[in-house]
Backbone as ProteinMPNN parsed JSONL, in Angstrom:
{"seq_chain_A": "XXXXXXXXXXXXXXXXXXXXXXXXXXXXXXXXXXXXXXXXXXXXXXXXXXXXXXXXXXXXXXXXXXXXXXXXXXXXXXXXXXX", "coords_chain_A": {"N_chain_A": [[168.268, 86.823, 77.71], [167.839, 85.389, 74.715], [168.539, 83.134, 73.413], [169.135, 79.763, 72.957], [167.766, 76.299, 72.871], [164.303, 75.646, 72.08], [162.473, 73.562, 74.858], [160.329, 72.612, 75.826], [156.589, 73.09, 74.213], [153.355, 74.275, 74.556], [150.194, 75.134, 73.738], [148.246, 77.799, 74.78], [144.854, 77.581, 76.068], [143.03, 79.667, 74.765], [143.905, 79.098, 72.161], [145.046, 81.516, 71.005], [147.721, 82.2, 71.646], [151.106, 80.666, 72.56], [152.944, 79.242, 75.143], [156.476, 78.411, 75.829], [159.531, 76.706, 76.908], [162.916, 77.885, 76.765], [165.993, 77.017, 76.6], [169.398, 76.731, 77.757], [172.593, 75.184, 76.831], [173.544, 73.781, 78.573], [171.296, 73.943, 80.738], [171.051, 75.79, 81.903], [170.277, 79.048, 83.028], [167.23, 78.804, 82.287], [164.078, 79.964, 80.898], [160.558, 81.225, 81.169], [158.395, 81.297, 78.075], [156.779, 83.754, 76.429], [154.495, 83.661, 73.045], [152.415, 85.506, 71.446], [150.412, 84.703, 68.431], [149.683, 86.358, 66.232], [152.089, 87.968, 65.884], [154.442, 89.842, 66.914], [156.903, 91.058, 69.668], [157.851, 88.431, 71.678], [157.128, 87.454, 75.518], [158.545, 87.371, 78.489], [157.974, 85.514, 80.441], [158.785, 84.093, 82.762], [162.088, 83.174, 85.268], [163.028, 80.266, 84.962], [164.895, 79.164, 86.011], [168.003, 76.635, 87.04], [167.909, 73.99, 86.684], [167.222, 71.458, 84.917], [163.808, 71.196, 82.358], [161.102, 68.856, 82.752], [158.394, 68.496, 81.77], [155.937, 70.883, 80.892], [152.828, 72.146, 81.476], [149.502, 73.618, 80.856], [146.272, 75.033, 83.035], [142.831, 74.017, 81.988], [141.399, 76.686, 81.82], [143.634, 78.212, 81.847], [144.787, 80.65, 83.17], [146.663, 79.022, 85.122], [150.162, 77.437, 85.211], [152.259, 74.504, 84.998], [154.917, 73.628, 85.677], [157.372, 70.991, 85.696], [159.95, 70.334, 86.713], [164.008, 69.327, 87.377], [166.716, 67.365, 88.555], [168.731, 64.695, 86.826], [169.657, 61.636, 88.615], [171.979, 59.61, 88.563], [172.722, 56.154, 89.547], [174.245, 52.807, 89.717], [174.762, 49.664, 90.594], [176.656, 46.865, 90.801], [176.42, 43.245, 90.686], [178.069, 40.569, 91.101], [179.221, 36.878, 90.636], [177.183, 35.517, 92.648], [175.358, 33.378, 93.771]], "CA_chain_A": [[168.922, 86.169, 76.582], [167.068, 84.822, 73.555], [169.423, 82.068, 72.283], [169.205, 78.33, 72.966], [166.816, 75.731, 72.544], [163.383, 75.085, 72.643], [162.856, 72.484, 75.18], [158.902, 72.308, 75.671], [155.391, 73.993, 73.901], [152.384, 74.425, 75.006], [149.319, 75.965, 73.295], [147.227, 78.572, 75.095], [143.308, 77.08, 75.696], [141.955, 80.322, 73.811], [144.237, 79.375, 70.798], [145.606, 82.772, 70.365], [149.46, 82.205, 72.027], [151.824, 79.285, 73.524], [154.054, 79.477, 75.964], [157.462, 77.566, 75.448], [161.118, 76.706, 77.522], [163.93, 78.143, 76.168], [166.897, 76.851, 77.793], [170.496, 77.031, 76.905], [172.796, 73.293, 76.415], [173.671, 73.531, 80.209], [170.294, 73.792, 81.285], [171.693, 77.329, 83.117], [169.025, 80.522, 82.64], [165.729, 78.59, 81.686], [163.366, 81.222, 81.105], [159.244, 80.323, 80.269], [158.218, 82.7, 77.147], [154.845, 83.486, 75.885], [154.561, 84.308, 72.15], [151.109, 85.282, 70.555], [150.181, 84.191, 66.614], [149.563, 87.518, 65.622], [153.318, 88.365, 66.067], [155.114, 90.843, 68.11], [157.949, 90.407, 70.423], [157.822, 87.699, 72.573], [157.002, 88.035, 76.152], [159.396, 86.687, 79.375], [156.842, 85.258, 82.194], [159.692, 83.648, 84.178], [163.14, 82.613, 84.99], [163.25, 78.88, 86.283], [166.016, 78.911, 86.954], [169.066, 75.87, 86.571], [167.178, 72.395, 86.917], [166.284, 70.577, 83.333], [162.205, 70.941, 82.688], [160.817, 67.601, 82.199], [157.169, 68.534, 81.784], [155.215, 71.524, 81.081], [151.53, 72.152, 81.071], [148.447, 74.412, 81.497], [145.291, 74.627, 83.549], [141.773, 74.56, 81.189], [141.385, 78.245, 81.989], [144.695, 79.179, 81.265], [145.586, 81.249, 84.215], [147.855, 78.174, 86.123], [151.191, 77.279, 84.772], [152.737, 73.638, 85.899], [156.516, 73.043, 85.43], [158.506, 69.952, 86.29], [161.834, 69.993, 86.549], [164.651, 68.754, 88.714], [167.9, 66.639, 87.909], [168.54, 63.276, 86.753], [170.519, 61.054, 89.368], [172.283, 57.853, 88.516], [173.541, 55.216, 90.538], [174.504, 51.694, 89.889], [175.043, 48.638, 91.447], [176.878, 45.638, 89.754], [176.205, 41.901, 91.544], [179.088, 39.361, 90.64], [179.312, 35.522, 91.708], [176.034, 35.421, 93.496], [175.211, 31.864, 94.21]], "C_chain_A": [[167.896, 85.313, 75.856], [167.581, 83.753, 72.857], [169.337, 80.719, 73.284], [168.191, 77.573, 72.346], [165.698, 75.629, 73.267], [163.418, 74.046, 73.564], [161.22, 71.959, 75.458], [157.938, 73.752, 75.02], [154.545, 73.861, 73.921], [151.242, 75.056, 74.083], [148.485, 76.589, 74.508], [145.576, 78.014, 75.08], [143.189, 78.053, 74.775], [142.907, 80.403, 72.315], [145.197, 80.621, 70.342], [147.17, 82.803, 70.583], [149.702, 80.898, 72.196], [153.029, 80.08, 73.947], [155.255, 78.003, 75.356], [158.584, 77.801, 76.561], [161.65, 77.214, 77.055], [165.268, 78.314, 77.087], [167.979, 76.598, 77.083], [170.896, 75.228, 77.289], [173.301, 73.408, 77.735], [172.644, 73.758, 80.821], [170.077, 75.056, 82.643], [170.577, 78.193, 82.468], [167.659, 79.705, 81.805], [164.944, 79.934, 81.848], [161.378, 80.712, 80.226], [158.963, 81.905, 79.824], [156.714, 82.206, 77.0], [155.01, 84.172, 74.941], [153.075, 84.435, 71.567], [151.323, 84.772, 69.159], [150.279, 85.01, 66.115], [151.311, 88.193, 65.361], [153.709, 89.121, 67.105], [156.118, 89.962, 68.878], [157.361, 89.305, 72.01], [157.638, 88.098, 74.294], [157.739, 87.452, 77.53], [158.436, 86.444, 80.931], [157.581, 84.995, 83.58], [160.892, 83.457, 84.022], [162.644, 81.388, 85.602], [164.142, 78.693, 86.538], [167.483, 77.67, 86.438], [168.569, 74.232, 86.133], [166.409, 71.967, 85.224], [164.593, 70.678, 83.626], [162.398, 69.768, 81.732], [159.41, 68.05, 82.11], [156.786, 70.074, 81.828], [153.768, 71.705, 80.677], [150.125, 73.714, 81.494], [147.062, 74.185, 81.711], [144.079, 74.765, 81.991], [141.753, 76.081, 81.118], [142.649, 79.155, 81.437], [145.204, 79.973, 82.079], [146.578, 80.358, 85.252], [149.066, 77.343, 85.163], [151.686, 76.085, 85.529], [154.448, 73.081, 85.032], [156.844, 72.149, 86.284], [159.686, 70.076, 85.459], [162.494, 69.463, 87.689], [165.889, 68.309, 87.442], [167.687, 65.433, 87.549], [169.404, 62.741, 87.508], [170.742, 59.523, 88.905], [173.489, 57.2, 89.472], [173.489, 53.831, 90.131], [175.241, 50.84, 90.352], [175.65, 47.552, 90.727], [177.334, 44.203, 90.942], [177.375, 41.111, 90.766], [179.118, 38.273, 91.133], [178.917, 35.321, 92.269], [176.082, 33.983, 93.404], [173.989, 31.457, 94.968]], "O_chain_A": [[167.159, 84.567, 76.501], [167.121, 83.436, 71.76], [169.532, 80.915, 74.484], [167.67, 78.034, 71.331], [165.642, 75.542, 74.494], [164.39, 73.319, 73.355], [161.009, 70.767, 75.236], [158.231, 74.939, 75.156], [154.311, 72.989, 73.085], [151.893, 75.872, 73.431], [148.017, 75.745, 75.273], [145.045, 78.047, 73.969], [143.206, 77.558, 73.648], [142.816, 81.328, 71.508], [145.976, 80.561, 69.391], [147.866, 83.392, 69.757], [148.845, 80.025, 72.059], [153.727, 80.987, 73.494], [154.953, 76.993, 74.72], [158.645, 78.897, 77.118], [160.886, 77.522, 76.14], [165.583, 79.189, 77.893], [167.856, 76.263, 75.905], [170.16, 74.348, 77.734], [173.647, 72.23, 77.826], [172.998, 73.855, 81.996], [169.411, 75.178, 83.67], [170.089, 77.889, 81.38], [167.233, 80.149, 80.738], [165.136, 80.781, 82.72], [161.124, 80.126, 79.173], [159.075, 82.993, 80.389], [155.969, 81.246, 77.199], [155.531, 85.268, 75.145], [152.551, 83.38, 71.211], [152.456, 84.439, 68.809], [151.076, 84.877, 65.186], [151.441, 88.99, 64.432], [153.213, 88.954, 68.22], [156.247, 88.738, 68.859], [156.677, 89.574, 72.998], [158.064, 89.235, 74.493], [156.999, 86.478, 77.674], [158.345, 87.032, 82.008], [157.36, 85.318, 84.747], [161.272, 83.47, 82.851], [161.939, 81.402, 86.611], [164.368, 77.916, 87.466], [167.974, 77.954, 85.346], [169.061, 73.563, 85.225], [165.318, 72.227, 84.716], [164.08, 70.377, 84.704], [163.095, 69.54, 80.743], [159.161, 67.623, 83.237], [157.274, 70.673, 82.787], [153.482, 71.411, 79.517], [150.182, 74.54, 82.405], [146.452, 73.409, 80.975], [144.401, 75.484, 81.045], [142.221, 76.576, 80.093], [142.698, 80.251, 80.877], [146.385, 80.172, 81.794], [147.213, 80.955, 86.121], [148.603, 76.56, 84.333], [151.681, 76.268, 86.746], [154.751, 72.354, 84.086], [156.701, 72.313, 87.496], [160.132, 69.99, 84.315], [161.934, 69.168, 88.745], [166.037, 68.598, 86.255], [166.605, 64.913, 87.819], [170.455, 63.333, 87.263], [169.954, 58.577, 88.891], [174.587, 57.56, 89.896], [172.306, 53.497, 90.198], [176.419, 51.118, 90.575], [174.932, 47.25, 89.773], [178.262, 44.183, 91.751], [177.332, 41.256, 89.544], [179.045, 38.359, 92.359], [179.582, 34.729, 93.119], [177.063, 33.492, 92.847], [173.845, 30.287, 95.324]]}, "name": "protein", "num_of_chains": 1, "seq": "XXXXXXXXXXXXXXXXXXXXXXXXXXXXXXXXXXXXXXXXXXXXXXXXXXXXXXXXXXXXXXXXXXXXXXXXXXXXXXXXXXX"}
């Protein structure tokens, strides 16, 4: 599937492509794409899977791929009438 949003982009060291997220508004079927400049159809490197990416990057060389993702967890605490 080809439809949601961008969510990170990257450039390619040698300039010529970037890779990008494209993840739907539930954060369900992430998938990392790679599109060259020149055009043509896009190319599907991975699924990641369900987990929000917070971070993507690549090595100098260009052959290592680093995704963060995960969830966000909240919890709070509320203090009253301390003394």
């Amino acid at each position: 599937e080809k439809t949601g949003r961008i969510s990170e982009i990257v450039w390619m060291p040698d300039g010529k492509s970037f890779i990008y997220v494209l993840e739907n508004q539930e954060h369900k079927n992430n998938n990392l794409w790679r599109q060259v400049i020149t055009g043509g159809i896009p190319q599907m490197i991975k699924n990641l899977g369900n987990n929000e990416i917070l971070h993507l990057s690549i090595s100098p060389e260009g052959k290592t791929i680093a995704v963060g993702q995960g969830k966000w967890l909240h919890d709070a605490v509320i203090f009253r009438g301390l003394q």
